[in-house]
SETI-450754 format. One line per 4 residues: number of its first residue (from 1); their letters; for each residue x, y, z of N, C-alpha, C. Coordinates in Angstrom, 3 decimals. Example, Ala and Ser with C-alpha at 12.3 -4.5 7.8 and 13.67 -1.06 7.14 Angstrom:
1> as> 13.190:-5.690:7.800:12.300:-4.500:7.800:13.200:-3.300:7.800 ~ 12.850:-2.250:7.080:13.670:-1.060:7.140:12.900:0.030:7.870
// end
This chain:
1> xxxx> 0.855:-1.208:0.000:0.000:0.000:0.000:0.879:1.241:0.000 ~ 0.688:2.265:-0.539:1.210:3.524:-0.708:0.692:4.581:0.298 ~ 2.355:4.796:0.898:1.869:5.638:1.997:2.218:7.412:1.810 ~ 1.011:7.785:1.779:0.938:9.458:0.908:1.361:10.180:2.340
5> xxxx> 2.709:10.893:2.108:2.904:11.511:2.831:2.109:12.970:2.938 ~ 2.608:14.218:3.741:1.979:15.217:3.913:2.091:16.144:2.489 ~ 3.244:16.348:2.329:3.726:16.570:1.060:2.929:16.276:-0.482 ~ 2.858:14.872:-0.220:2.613:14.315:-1.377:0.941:14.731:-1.675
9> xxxx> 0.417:14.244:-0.377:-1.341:14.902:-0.371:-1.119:16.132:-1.144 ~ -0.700:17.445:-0.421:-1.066:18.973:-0.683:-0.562:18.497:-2.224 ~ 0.295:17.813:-2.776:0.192:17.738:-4.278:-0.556:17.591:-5.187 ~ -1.821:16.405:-4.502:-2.730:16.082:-5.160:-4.038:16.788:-4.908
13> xxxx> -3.953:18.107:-4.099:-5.585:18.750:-3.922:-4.984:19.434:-4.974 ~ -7.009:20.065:-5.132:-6.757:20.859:-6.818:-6.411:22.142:-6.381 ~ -5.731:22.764:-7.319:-5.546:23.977:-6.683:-6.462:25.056:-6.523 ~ -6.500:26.111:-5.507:-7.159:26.732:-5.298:-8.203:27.780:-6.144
17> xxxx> -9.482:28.112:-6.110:-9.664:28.833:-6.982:-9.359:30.323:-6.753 ~ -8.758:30.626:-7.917:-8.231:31.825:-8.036:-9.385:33.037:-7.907 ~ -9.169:34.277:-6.947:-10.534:35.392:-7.053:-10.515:36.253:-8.596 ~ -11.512:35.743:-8.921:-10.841:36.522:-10.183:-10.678:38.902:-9.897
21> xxxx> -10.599:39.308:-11.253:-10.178:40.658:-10.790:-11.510:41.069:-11.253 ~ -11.754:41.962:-9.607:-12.484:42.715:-9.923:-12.885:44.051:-11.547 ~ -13.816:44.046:-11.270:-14.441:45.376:-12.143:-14.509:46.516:-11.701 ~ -14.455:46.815:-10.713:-14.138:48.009:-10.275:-13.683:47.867:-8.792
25> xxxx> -11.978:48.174:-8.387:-11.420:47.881:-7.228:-11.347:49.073:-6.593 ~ -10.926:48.669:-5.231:-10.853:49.716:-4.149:-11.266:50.903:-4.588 ~ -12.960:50.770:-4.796:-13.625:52.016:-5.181:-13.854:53.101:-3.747 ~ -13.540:53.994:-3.342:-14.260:54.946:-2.000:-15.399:55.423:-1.731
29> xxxx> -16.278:54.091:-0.975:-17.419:54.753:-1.053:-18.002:55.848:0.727 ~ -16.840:56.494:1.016:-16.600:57.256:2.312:-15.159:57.835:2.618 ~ -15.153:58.506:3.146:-13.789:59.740:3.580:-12.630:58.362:5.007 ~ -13.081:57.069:5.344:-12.442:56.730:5.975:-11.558:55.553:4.705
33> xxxx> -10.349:55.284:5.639:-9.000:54.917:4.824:-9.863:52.729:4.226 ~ -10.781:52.808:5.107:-11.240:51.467:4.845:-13.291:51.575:4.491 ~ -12.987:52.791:3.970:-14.255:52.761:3.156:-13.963:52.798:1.671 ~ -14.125:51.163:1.528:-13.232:50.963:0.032:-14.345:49.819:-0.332
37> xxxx> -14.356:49.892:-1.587:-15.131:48.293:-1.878:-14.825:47.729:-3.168 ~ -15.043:46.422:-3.633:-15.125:46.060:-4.773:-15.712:45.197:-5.283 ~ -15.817:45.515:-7.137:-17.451:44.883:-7.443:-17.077:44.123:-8.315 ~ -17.845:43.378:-8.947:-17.203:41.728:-9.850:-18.875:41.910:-10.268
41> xxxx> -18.914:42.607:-11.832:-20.266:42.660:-12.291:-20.426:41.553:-13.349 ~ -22.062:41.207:-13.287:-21.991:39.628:-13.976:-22.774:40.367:-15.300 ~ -22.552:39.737:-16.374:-22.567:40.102:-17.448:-24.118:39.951:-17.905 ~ -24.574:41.220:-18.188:-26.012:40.973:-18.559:-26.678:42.820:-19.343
45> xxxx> -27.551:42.551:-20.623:-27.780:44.054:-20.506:-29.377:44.818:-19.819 ~ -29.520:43.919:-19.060:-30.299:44.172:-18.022:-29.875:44.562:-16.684 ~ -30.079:45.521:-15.767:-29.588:45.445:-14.372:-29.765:44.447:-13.811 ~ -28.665:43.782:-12.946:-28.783:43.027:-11.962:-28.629:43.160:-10.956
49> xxxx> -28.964:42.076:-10.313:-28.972:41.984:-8.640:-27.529:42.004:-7.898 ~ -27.505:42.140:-6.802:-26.659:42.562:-6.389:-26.380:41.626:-4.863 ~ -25.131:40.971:-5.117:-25.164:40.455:-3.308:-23.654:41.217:-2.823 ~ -24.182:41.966:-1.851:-22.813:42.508:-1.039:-22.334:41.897:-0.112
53> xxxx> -20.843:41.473:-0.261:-20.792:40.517:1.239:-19.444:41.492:1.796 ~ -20.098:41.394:3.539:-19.633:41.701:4.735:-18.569:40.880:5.151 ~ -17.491:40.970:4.964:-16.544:40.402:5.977:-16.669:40.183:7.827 ~ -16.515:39.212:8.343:-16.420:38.728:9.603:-15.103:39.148:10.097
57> xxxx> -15.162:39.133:11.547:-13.661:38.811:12.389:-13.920:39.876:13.469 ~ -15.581:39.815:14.135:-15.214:40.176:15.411:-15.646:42.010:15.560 ~ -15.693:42.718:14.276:-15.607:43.687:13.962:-13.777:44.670:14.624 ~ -13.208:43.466:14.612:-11.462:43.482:15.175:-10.546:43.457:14.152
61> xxxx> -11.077:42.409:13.117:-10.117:42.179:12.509:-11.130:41.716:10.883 ~ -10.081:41.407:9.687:-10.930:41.154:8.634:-10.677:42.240:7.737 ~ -10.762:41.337:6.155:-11.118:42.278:5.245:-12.094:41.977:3.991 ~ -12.026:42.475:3.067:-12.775:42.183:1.791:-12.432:41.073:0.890
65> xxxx> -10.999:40.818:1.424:-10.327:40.033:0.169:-10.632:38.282:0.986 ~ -11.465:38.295:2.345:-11.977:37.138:2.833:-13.256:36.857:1.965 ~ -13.651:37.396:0.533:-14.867:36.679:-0.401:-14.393:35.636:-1.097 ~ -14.930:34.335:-1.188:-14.658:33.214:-1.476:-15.103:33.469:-3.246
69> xxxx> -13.743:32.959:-3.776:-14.101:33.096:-5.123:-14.699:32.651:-5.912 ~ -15.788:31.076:-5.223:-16.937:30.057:-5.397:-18.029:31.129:-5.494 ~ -18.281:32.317:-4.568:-19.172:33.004:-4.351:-19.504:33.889:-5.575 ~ -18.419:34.411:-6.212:-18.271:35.718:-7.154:-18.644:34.518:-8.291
73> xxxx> -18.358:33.395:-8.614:-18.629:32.880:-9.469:-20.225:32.423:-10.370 ~ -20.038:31.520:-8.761:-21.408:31.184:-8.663:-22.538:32.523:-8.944 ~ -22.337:33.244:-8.643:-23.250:34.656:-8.317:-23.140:35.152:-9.775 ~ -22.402:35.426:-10.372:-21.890:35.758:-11.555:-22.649:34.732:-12.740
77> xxxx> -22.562:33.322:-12.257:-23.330:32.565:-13.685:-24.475:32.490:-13.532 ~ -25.263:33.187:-12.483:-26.578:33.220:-12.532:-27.145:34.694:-12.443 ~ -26.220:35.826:-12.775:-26.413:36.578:-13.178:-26.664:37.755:-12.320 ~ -26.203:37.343:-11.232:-25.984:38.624:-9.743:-24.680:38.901:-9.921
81> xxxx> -24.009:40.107:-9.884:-23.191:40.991:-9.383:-22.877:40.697:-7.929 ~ -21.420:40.698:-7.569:-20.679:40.847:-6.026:-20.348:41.952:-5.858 ~ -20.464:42.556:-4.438:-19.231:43.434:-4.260:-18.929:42.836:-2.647 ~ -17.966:43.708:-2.313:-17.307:43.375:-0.997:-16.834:44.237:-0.415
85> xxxx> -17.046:44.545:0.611:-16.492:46.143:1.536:-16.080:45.703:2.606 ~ -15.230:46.798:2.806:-14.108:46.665:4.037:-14.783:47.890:5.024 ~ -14.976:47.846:6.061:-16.026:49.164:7.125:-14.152:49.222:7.990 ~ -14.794:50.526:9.322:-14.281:50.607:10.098:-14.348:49.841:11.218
89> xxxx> -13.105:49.011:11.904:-12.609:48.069:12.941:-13.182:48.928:14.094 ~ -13.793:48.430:15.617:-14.581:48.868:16.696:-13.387:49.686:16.988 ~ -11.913:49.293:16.694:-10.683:49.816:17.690:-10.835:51.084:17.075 ~ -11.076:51.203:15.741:-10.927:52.635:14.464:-11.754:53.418:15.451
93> xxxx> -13.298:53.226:15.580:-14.406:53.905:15.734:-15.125:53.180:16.430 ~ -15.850:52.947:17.667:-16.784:51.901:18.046:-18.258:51.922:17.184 ~ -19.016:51.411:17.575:-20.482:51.173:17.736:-21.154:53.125:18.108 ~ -21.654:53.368:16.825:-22.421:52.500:15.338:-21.533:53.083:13.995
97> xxxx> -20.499:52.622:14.040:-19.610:52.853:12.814:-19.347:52.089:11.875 ~ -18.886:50.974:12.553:-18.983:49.530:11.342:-20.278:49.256:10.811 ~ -21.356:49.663:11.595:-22.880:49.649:10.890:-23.128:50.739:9.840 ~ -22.843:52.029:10.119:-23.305:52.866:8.960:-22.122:52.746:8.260
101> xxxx> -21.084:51.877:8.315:-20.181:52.108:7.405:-21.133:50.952:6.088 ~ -21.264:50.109:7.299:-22.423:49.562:6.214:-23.138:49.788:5.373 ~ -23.514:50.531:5.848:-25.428:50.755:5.600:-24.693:52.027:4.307 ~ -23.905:52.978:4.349:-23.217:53.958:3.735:-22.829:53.384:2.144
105> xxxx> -22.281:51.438:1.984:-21.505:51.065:1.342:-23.133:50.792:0.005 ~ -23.641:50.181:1.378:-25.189:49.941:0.678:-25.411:51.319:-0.478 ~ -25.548:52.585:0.543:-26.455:53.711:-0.328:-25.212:53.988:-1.882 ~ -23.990:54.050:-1.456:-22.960:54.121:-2.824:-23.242:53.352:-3.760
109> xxxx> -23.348:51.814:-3.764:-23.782:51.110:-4.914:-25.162:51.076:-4.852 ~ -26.164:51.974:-4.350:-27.285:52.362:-5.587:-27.194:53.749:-6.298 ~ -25.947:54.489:-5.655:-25.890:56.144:-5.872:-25.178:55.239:-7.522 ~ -24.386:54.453:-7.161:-23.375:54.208:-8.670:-24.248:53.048:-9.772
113> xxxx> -25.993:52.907:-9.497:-26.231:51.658:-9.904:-26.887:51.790:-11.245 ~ -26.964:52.999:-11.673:-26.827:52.810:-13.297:-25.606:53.129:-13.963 ~ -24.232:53.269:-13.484:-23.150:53.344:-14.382:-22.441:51.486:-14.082 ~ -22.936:51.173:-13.015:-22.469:49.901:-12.826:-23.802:48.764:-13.262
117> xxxx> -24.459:49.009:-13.688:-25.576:48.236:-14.064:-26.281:47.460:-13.078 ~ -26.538:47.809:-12.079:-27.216:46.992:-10.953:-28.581:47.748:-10.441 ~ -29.546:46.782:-10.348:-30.602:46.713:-9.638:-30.947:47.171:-8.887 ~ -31.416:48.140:-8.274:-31.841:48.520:-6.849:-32.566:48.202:-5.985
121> xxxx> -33.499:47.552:-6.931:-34.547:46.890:-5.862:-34.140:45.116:-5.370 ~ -33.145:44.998:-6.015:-32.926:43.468:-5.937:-31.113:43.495:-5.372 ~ -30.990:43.903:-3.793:-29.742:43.745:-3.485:-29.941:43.391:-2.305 ~ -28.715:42.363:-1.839:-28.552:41.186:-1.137:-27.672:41.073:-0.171
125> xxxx> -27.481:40.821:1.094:-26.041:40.483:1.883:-25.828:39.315:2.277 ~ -24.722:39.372:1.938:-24.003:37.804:2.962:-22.601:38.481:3.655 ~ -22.212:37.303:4.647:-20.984:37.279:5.287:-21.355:36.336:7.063 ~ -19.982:36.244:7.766:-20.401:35.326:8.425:-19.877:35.778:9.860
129> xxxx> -20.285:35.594:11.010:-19.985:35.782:12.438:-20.543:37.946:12.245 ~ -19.758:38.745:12.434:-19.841:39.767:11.976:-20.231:40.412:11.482 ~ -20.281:39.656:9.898:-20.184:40.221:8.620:-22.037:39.750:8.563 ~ -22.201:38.610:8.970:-23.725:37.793:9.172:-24.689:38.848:9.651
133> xxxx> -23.764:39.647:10.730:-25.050:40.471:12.038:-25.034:41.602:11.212 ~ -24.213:42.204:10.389:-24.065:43.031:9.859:-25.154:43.019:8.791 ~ -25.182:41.724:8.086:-26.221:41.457:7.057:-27.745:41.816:7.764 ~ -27.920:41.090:8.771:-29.098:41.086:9.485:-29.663:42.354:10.252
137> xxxx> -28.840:43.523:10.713:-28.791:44.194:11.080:-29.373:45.159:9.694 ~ -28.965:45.357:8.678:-29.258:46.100:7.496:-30.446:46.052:7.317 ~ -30.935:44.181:7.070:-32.258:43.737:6.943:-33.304:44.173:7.130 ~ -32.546:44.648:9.093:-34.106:44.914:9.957:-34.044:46.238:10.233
141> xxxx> -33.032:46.955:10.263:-32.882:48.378:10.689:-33.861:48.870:9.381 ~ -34.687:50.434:10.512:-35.310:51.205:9.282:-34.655:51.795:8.226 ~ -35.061:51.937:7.299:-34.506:52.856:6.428:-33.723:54.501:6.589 ~ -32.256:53.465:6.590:-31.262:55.054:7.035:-31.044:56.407:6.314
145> xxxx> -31.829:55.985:4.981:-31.864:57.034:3.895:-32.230:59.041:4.435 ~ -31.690:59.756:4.113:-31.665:61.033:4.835:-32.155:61.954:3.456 ~ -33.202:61.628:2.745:-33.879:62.968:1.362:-33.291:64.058:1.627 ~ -32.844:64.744:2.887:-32.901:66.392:2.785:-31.409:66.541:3.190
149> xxxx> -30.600:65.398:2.883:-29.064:65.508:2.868:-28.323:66.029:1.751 ~ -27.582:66.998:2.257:-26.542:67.204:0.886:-25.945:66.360:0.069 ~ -25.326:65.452:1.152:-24.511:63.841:0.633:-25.515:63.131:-0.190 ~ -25.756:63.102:-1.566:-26.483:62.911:-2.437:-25.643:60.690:-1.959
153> xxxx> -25.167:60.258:-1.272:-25.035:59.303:-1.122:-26.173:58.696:0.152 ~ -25.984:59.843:1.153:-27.516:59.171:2.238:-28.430:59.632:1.985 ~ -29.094:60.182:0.344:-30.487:60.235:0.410:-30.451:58.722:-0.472 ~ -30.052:57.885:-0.572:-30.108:56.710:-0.891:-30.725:55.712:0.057
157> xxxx> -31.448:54.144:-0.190:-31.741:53.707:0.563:-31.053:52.392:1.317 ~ -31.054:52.352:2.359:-29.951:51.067:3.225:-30.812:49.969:3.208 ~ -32.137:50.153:2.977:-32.377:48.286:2.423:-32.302:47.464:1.687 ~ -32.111:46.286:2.241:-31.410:45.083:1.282:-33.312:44.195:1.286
161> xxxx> -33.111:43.355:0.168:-34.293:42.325:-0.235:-33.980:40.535:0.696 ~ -32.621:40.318:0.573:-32.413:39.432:0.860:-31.052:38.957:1.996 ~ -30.905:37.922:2.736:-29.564:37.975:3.352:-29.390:36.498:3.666 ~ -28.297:35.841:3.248:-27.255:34.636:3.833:-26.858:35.297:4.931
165> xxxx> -26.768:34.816:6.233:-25.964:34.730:7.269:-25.665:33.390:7.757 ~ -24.320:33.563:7.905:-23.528:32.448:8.197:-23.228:32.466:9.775 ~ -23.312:31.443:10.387:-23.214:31.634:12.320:-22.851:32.969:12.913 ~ -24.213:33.979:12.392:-24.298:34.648:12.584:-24.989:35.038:14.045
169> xxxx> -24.734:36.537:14.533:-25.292:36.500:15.914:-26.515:38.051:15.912 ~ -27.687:37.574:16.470:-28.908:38.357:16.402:-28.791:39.053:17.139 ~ -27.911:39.091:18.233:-27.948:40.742:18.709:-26.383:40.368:19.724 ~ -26.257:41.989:19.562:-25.148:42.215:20.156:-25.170:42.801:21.518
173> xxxx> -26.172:43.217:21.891:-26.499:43.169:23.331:-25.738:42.211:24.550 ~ -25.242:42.638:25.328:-24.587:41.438:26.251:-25.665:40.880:27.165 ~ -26.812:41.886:27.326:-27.753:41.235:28.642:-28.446:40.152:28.002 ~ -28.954:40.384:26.401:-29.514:39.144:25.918:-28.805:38.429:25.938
177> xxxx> -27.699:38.262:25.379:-26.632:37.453:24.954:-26.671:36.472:26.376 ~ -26.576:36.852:27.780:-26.008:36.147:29.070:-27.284:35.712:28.942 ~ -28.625:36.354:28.696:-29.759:35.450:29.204:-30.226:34.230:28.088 ~ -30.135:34.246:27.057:-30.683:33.480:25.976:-29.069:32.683:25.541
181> xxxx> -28.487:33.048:25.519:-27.052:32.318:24.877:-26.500:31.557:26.122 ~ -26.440:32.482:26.795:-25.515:31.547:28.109:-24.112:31.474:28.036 ~ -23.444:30.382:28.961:-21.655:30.745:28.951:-21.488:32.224:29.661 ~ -20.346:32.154:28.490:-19.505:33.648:28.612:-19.299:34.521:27.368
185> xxxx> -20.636:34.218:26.666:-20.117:35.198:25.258:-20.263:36.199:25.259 ~ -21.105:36.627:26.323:-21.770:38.153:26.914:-20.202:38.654:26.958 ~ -19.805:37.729:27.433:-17.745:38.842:27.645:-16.794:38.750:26.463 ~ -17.086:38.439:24.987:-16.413:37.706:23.994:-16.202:39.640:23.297
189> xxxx> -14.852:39.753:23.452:-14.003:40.357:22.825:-14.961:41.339:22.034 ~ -15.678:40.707:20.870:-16.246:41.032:19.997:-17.219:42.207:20.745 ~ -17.745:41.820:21.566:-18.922:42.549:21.695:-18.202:43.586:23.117 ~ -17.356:43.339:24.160:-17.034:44.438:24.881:-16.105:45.685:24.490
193> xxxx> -15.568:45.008:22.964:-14.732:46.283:22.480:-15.593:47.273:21.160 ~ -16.827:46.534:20.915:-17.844:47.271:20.219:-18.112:48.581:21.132 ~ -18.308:49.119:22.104:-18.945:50.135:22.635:-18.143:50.567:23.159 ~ -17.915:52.167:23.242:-17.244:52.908:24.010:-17.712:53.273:25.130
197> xxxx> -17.899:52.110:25.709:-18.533:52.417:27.092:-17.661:52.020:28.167 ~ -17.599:53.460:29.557:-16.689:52.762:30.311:-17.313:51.450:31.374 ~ -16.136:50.836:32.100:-16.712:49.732:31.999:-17.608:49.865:33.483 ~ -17.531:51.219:34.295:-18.529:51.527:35.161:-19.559:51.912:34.748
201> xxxx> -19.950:51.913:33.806:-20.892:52.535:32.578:-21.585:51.480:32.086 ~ -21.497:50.387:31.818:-21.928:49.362:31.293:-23.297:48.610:31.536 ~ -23.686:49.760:32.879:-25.235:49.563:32.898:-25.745:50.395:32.775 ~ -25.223:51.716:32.063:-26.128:52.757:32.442:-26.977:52.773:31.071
205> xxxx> -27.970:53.951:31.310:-28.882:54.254:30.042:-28.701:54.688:29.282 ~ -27.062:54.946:28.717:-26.962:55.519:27.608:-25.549:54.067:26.797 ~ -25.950:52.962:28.035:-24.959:52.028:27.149:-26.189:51.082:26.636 ~ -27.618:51.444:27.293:-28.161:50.267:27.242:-29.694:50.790:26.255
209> xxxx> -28.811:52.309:25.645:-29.273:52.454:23.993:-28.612:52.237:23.206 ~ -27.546:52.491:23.442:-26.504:51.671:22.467:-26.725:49.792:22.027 ~ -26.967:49.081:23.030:-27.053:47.884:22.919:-28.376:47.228:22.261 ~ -29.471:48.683:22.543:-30.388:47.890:21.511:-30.627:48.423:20.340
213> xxxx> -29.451:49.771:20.342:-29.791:49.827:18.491:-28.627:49.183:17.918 ~ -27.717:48.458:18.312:-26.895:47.359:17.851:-27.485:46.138:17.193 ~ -28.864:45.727:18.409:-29.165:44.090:18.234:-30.174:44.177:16.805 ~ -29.562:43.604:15.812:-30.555:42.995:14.619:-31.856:42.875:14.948
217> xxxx> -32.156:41.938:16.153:-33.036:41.508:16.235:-34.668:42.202:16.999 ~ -33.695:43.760:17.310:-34.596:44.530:18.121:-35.282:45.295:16.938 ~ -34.905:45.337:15.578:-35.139:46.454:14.527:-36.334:45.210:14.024 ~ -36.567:44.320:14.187:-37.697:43.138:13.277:-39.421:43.887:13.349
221> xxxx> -39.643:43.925:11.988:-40.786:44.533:12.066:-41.478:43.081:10.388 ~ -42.234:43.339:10.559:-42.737:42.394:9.632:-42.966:42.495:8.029 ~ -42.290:43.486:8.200:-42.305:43.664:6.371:-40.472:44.039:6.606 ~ -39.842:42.997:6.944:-38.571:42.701:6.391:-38.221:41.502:5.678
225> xxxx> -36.940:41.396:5.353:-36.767:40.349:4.207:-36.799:39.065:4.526 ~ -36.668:38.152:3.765:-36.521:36.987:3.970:-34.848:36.565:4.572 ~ -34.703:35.546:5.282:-33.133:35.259:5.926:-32.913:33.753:5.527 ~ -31.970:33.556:5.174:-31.033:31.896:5.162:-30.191:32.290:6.601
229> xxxx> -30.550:31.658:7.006:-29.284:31.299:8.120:-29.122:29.930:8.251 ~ -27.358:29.744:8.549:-26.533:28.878:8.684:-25.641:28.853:9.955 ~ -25.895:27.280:10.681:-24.483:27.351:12.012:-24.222:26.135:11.732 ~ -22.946:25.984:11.946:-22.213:24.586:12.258:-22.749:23.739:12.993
233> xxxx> -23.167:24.170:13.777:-23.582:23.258:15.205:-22.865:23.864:16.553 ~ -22.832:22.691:17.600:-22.965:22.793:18.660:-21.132:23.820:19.011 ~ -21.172:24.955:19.770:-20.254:25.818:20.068:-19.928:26.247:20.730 ~ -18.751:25.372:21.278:-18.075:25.676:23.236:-18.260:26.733:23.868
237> xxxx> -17.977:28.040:22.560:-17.945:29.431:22.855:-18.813:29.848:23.132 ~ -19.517:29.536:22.386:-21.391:30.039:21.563:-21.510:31.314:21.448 ~ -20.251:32.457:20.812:-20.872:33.256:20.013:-20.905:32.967:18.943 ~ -21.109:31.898:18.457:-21.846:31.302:17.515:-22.485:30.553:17.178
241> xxxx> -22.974:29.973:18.521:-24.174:29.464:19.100:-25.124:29.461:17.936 ~ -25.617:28.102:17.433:-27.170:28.267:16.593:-28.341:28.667:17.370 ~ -28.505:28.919:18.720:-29.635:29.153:19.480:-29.897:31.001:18.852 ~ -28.764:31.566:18.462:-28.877:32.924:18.077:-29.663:32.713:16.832
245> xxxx> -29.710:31.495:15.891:-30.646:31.860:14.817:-32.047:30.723:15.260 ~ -32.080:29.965:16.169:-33.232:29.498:16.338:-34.660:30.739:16.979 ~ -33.510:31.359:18.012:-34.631:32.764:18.489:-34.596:33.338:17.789 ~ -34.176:34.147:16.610:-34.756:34.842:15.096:-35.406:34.213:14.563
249> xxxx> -35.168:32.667:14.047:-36.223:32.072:12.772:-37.584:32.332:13.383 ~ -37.960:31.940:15.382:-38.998:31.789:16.352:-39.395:32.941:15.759 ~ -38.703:34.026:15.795:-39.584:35.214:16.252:-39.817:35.703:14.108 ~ -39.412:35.890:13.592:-39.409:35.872:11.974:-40.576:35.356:11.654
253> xxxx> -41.019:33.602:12.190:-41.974:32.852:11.895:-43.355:33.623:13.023 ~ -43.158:34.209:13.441:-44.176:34.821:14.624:-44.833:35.265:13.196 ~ -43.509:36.372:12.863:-44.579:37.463:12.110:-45.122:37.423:10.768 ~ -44.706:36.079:10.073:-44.819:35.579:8.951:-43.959:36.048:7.940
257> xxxx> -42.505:35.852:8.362:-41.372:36.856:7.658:-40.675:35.241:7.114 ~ -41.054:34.675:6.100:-40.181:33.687:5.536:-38.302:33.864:6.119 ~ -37.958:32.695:7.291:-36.549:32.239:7.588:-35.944:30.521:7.311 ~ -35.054:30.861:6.952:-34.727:28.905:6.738:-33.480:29.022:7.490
261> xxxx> -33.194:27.741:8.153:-32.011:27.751:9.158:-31.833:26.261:9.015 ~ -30.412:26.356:8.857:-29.382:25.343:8.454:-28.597:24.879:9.578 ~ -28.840:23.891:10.302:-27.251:23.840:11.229:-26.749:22.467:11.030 ~ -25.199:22.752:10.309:-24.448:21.424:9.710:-23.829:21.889:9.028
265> xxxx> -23.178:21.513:8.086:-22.711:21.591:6.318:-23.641:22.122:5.292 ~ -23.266:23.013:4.855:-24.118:23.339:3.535:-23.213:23.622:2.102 ~ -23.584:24.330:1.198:-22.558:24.866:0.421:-22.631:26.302:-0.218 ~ -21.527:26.785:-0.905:-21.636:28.184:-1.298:-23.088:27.815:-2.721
269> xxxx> -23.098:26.887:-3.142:-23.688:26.533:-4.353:-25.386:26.816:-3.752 ~ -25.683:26.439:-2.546:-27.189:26.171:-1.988:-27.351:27.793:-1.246 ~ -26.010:28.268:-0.945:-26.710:29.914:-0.487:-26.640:30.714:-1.674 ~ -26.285:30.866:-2.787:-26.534:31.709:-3.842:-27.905:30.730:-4.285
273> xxxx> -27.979:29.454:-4.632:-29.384:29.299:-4.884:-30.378:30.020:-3.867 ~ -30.493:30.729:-2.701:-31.380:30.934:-1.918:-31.396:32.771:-2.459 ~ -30.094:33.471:-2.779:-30.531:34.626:-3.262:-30.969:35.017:-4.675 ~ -30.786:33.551:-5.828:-31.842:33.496:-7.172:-33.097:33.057:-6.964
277> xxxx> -33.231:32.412:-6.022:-34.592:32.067:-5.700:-35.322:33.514:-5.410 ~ -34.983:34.215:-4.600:-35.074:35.470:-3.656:-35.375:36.887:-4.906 ~ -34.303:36.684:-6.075:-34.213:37.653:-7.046:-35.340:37.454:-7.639 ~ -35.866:36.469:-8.126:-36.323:35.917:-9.328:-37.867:36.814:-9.456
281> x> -37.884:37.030:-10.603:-39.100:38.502:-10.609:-40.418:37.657:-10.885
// end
């Protein structure tokens, strides 16, 4: 019998797929050094849809160039457009910065969506841990759009139609988090370096508005979008806990807001089928 060393394996996986090059790179859609994005438009002379994906890592760490190049593909032969944005890190700016950096990246690619050929009414988020709440957070938050702004970029609108989230977390709140999650994720990095709150402060009433215009799950009103969510399973840590998308799908299905929730293996192939399904006119 032939014994495949370590070496010899990494010889025989296929090689990686390459991201291909964007269509329009490190575009600025904001005055900060990581309000940058880029778009990978799928070929069509109709506008298309649009899925923006959020990078993960904690809102600490992470960038744009974490989009899986299965994603741009896949998305691309069925005739959606990618882009991918990089926001400001909690250390840059806390809470709510990485959100309207969001929500900001959103209003640019509809301010740019007839020179880039995309859809407005048909745009999408994915990304995962972070990048997930970030998606979900867009979803449910009202419409950040500002008509009587100069910045001809926030009289644009911050809602999305559709969202993949990947072990994603429904609110960033720590008091929910200790009561419904459990453990110690209420203390997970992620969420005590989100707020500039001191830490004698951490109960007061101006940390504990902060914490619920953070949580995704506090903005749910019933004419929001439809959600895929995805968790691995069971999670020592559990800020990534699937119980964070079982109490969204609960409360989603309350209001008759179509959610599907995955916990296991899935593939990039079955979450872009969930945002052509989602597009489809």
């Amino acid at each position: 019998m032939m014994i495949l060393t370590l070496a010899t394996l990494l010889t025989l996986q296929a090689p990686a797929e390459p991201t291909p090059v964007p269509d329009v790179k490190e575009e600025r859609y904001g005055p900060h050094e990581r309000n940058v994005l880029d778009l990978w438009k799928a070929k069509s002379d109709a506008p298309t849809p649009l899925v923006v994906f959020i990078h993960g890592g904690g809102f600490l760490v992470g960038s744009k160039e974490y989009v899986k190049p299965e994603l741009i593909r896949r998305c691309r032969e069925n005739g959606i457009s990618v882009a991918a944005i990089n926001y400001r890190y909690s250390s840059q700016a806390p809470f709510p910065a990485p959100f309207h950096d969001a929500a900001r990246a959103i209003q640019y690619l509809r301010l740019k969506a007839g020179e880039w050929n995309l859809d407005t009414s048909r745009f999408g988020a994915t990304g995962g841990s972070a990048g997930g709440g970030l998606s979900l957070w867009l979803a449910f938050h009202d419409d950040l759009a500002d008509p009587k702004s100069d910045d001809p970029v926030l009289r644009r609108s911050t809602r999305i139609q559709a969202v993949v989230a990947i072990a994603a977390q429904c609110s960033y709140d720590p008091r929910w988090i200790r009561e419904h999650i459990g453990g110690r994720a209420h203390e997970h990095d992620a969420i005590t370096k989100l707020y500039a709150v001191p830490p004698g402060e951490a109960d007061s009433d101006k940390a504990h508005r902060l914490y619920d215009e953070a949580a995704p799950i506090r903005h749910l009103t019933k004419d929001d979008p439809p959600v895929y969510l995805r968790y691995e399973g069971p999670d020592p840590g559990r800020i990534h806990s699937e119980k964070f998308g079982e109490i969204l799908k609960a409360e989603m299905t309350q209001l008759g807001i179509p959610c599907e929730l995955k916990v296991g293996a899935d593939t990039i192939e079955t979450q872009v089928a969930y945002f052509v399904k989602q597009f489809r006119k």
